[in-house]
C-alpha positions in Angstrom: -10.4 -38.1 0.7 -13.0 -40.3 -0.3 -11.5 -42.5 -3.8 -13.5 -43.8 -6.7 -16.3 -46.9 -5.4 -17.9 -45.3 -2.6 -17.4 -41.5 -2.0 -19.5 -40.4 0.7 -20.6 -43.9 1.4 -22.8 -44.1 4.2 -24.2 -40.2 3.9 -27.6 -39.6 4.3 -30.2 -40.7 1.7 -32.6 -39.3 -0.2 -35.9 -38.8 2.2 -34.2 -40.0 5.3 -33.8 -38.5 8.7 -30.7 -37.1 9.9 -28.0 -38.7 12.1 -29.3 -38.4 15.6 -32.8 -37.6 14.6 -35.6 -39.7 15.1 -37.8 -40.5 12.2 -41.3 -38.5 12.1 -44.5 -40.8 13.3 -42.7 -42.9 16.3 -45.3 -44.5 17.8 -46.2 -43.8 21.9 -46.7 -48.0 22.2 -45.6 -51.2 20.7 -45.0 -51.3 17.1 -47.6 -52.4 14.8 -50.1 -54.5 17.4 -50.6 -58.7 15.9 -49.0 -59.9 13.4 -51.0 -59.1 10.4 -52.0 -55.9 11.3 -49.7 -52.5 9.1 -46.3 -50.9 10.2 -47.5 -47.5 11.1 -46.9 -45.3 8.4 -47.4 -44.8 5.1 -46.0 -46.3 2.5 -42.6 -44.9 2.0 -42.3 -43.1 5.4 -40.0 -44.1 7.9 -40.0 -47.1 10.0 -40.7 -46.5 14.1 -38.6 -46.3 16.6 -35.1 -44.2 16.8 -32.8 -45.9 14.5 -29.9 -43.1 14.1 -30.4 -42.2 10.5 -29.8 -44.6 7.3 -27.0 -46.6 6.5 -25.5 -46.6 9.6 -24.9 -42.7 9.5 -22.8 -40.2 7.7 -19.2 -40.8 7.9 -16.1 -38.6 9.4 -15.3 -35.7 7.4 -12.1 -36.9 5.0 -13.5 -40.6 4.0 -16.2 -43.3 4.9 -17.5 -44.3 8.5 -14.7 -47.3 9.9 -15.8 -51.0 10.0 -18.0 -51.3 12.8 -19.1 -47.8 13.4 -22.4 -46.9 13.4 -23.8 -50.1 13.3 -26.0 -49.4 16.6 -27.1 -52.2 19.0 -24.7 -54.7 17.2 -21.9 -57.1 19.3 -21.5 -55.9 23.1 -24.3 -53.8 22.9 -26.8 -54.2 26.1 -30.3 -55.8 26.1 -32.7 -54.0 24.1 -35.2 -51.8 25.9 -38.7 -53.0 26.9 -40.1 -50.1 25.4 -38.2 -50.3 22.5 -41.3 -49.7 20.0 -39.8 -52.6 17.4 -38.9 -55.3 20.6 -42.0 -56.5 20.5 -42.6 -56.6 17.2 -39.2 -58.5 16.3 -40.3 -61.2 19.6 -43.8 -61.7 17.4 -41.5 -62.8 14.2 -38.8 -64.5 15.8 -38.5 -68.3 16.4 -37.6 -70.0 19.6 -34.4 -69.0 18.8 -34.7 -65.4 19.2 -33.7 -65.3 15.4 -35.0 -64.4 12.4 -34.6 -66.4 9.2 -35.1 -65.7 5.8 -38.7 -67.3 6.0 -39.8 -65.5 8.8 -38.2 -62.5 7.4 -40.2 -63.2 3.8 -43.4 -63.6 6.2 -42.6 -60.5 8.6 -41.9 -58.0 5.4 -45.0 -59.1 3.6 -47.5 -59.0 6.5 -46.2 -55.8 7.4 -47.2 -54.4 4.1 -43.4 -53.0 4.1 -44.0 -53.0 -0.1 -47.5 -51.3 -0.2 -48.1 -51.4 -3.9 -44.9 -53.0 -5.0 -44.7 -56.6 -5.3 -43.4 -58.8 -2.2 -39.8 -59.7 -1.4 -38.6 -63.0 -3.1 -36.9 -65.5 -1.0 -33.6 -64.8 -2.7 -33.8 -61.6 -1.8 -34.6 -62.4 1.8 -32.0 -65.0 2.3 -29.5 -62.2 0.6 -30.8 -59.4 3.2 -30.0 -61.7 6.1 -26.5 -62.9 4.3 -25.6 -58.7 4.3 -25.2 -58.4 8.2 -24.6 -62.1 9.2 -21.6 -61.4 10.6 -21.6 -65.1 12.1 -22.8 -67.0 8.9 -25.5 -68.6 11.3 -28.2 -67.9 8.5 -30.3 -66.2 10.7 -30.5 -62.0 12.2 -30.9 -61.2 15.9 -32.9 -57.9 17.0 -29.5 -55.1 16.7 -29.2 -56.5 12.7 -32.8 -56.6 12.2 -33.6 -52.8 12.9 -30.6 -51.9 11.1 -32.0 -53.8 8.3 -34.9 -52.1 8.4 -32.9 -48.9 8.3 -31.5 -49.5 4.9 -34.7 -50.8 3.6 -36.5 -47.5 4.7 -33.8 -45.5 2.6 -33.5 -47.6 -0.5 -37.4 -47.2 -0.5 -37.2 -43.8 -0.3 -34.9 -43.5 -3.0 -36.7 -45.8 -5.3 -39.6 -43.8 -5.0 -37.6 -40.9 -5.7 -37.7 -42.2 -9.2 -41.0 -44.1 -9.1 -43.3 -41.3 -9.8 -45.8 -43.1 -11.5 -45.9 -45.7 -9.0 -45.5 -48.4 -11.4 -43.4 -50.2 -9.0 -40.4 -50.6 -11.6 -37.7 -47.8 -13.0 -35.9 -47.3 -16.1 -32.4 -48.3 -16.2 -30.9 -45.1 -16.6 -33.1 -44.2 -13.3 -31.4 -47.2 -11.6 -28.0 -45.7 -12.7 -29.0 -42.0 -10.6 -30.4 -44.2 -8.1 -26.5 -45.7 -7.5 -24.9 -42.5 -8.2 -27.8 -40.9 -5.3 -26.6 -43.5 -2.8 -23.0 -42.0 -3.2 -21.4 -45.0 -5.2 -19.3 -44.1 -8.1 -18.5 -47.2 -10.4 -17.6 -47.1 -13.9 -19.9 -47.3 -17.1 -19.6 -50.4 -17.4 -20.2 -51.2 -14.3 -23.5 -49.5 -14.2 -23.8 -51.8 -17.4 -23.5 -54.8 -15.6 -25.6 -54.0 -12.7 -28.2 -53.0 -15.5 -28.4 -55.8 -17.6 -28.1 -58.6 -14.4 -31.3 -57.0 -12.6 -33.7 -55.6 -15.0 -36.6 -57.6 -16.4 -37.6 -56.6 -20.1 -36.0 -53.3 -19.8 -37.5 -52.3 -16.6 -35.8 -52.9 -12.8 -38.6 -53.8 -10.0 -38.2 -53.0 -6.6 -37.2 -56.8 -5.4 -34.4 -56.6 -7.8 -33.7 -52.9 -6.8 -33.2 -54.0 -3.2 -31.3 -57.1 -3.7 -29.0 -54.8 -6.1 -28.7 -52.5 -3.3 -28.0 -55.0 -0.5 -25.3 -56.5 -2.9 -23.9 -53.0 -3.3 -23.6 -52.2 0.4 -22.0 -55.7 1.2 -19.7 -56.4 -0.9 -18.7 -52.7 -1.0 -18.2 -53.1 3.1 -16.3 -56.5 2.4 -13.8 -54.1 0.3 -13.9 -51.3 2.6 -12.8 -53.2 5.5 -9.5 -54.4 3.6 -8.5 -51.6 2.4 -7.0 -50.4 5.3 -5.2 -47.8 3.2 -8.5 -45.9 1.5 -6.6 -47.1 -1.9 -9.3 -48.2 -3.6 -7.2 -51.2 -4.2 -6.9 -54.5 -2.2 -5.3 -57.6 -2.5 -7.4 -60.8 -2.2 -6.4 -64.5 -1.5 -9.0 -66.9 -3.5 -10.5 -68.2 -0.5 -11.3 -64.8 0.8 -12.5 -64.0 -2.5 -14.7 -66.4 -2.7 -15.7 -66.3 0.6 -16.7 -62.0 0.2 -18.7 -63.0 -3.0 -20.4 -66.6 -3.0 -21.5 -65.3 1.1 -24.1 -62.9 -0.7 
């Protein structure tokens, strides 16, 4: 049974495709062409190339996905494909590392147009995106974390727009708070309070701070999940740890 926090954490959301399906408008050849030029797709449609649904995929019936499942392409996996259609892009925006950092990933998402209308991602918001699936505290994404990034952008955009019918680029709080509920977290009034009043600017939430609420979410509730080895709902944390789960983000 899935317990107060995150039931049905990890299900499919709102406008995505489903688990094993690829998303409409892959495209035949590499993604995108040079480095200035559009993402193919409109604005709010999915991302190319066959990422296995959003969030890493619904989880087993009974409770949420385990740590580490359905995070395609991530440790062990095997060199990406040549013909992956987001290979080359990700070599065009990597440095000589074969990383990305949260420069190059400010750069990449604002090129790309990833935004359309809405205002670019903040550095903050960057650095915070990389911090959610740096697994090694290096700083920096490799090309398994960057797709799956790019998953979880796709449906938090999809969901924001769900509410975003005037295109304005910002929702209301109490839209923020069926936003979170829509994801499939269920936290307390008051902690939809909190969340409210720490990202919203003059009443309103913009989509930076919608995202960076989001990735926040999704981390720190996967920094839970994974020591709760009971499903409880309840964990035990030493200081270090704590501060380790919350300062890392």
């Amino acid at each position: 049974m899935a317990y107060p926090g995150y039931s049905a954490y990890g299900g499919p959301m709102p406008g995505m495709p489903a688990q094993g399906m690829p998303p409409q408008g892959m495209p035949a050849g590499p993604m995108g062409g040079p480095m200035g030029g559009p993402m193919p797709g409109h604005m709010g449609g999915p991302m190319p190339g066959h990422m296995g649904g959003p969030m890493g995929g619904a989880p087993p019936q009974g409770g949420y996905a385990p740590y580490g499942g359905g995070y395609p392409g991530t440790f062990g996996a095997q060199p990406p494909a040549a013909n992956d259609p987001m290979w080359g892009y990700f070599t065009a925006i990597a440095g000589q590392d074969g990383e990305i950092d949260a420069e190059e990933l400010q750069r990449c998402l604002t090129q790309s147009g990833f935004t359309g209308s809405y205002s670019p991602f903040s550095m903050e918001t960057c650095r915070i995106m990389i911090a959610m699936l740096d697994r090694d505290f290096t700083g920096k994404m490799g090309f398994s974390e960057f797709k799956e990034l790019f998953t979880a952008l796709n449906g938090w955009k999809q969901n924001f727009m769900m509410f975003d019918q005037d295109r304005s680029g910002t929702v209301e709080p109490h839209e923020m708070s069926q936003a979170i509920t829509a994801m499939g977290y269920r936290v307390s009034p008051q902690a939809l309070n909190a969340i409210i009043k720490r990202y919203n600017k003059g009443g309103r939430i913009f989509f930076d701070d919608y995202v960076a609420c989001c990735v926040k979410l999704r981390a720190l509730t996967e920094n839970f999940r994974r020591r709760d080895t009971m499903h409880q709902g309840s964990v035990t944390f030493q200081y270090d740890d704590f501060i380790l789960c919350t300062m890392a983000i």
